[in-house]
C-alpha positions in Angstrom: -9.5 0.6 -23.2 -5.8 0.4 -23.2 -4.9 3.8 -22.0 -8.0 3.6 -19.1 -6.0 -0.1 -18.7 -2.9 2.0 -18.4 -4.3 4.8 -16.1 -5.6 2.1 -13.7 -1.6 0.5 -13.5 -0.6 4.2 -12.6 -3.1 4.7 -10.6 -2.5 1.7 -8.5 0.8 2.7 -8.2 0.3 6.5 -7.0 -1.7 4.2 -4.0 1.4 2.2 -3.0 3.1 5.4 -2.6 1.1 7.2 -0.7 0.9 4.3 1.6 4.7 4.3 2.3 5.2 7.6 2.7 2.3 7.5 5.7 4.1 4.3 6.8 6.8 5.8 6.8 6.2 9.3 8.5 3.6 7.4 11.2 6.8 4.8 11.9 4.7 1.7 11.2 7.2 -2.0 11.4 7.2 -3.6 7.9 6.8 -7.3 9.5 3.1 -7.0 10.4 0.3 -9.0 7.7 -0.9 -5.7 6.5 2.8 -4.3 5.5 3.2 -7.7 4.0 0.4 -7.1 1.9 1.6 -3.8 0.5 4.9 -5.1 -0.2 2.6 -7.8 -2.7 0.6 -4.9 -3.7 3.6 -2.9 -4.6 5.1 -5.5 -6.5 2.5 -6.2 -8.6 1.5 -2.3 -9.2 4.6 -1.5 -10.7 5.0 -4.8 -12.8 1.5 -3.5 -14.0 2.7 -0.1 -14.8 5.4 -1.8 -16.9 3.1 -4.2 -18.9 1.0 -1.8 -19.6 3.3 0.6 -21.1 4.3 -1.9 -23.3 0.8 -2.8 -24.1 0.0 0.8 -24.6 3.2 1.3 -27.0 2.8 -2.1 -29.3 -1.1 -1.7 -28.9 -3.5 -3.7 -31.3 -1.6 -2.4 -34.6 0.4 -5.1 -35.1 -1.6 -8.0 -34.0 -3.0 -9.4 -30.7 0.0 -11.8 -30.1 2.4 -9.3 -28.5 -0.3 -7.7 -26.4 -1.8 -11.2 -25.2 1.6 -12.5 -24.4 2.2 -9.2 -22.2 -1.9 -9.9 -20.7 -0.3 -13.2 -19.3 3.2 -12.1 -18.2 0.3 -9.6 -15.9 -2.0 -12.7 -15.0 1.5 -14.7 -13.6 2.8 -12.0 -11.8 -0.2 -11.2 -10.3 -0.2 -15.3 -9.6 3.2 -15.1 -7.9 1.9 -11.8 -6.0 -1.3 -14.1 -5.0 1.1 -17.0 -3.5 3.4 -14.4 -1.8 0.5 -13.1 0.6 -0.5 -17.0 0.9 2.6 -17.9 2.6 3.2 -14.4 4.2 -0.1 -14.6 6.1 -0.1 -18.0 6.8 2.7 -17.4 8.9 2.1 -16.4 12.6 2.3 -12.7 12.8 4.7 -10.7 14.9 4.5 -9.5 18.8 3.7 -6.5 19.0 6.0 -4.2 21.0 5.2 -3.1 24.7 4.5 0.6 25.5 7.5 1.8 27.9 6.1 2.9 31.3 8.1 6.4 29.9 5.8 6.0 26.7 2.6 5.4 28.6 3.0 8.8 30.5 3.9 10.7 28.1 0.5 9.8 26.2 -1.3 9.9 29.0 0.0 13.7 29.4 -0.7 14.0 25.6 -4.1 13.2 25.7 -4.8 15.6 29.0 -3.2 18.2 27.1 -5.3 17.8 24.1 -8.7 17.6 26.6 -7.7 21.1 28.3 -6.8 22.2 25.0 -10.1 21.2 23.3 -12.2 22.5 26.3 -10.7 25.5 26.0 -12.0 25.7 22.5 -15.3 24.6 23.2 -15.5 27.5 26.2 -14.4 30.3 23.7 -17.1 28.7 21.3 -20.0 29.4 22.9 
């Protein structure tokens, strides 16, 4: 139980950073509700991943007290992380930016490329 606890904390945390990195590469703004709610989810996935190392390492050897103390450090942070995405989303959210007439042309060319480009492939499919 305490090592599947501790693979679930890692786990978590391998999630978190995979969504930054697409974040990041896809050039998403960090002010929207959802980013909000990964910076929560971030904090609380590696305050996990810390708990439970410690909960692996003292483990049930020497007593419940240290590993019950370190159950409700992980019960308040996730508490704090809880109250964070309470006031986060009850604020109003951000405008979203306007497209540039430039931008707007240059994905409407995109997407005619990718329609030649696709009934191309269809043609040389059948």
């Amino acid at each position: 139980m305490i090592r599947g606890n501790f693979f679930s904390a890692a786990l978590l945390s391998e999630l978190f950073v995979g969504m930054i990195v697409l974040s990041v590469t896809a050039g998403l703004p960090w002010k929207t509700h959802v980013a909000r709610i990964s910076q929560g989810l971030g904090i609380y996935s590696v305050c996990t991943v810390l708990i439970e190392t410690g909960r692996t390492y003292f483990g049930l050897k020497r007593g419940t007290r240290t590993y019950d103390e370190l159950s409700h450090v992980r019960i308040a942070v996730y508490l704090v992380c809880v109250v964070y995405w309470i006031i986060m989303l009850w604020r109003e959210a951000p405008q979203p930016r306007e497209m540039t007439e430039q931008m707007r042309r240059q994905l409407l060319e995109l997407q005619r490329d990718v329609r030649h480009q696709m009934q191309s492939l269809r043609s040389r499919r059948e």
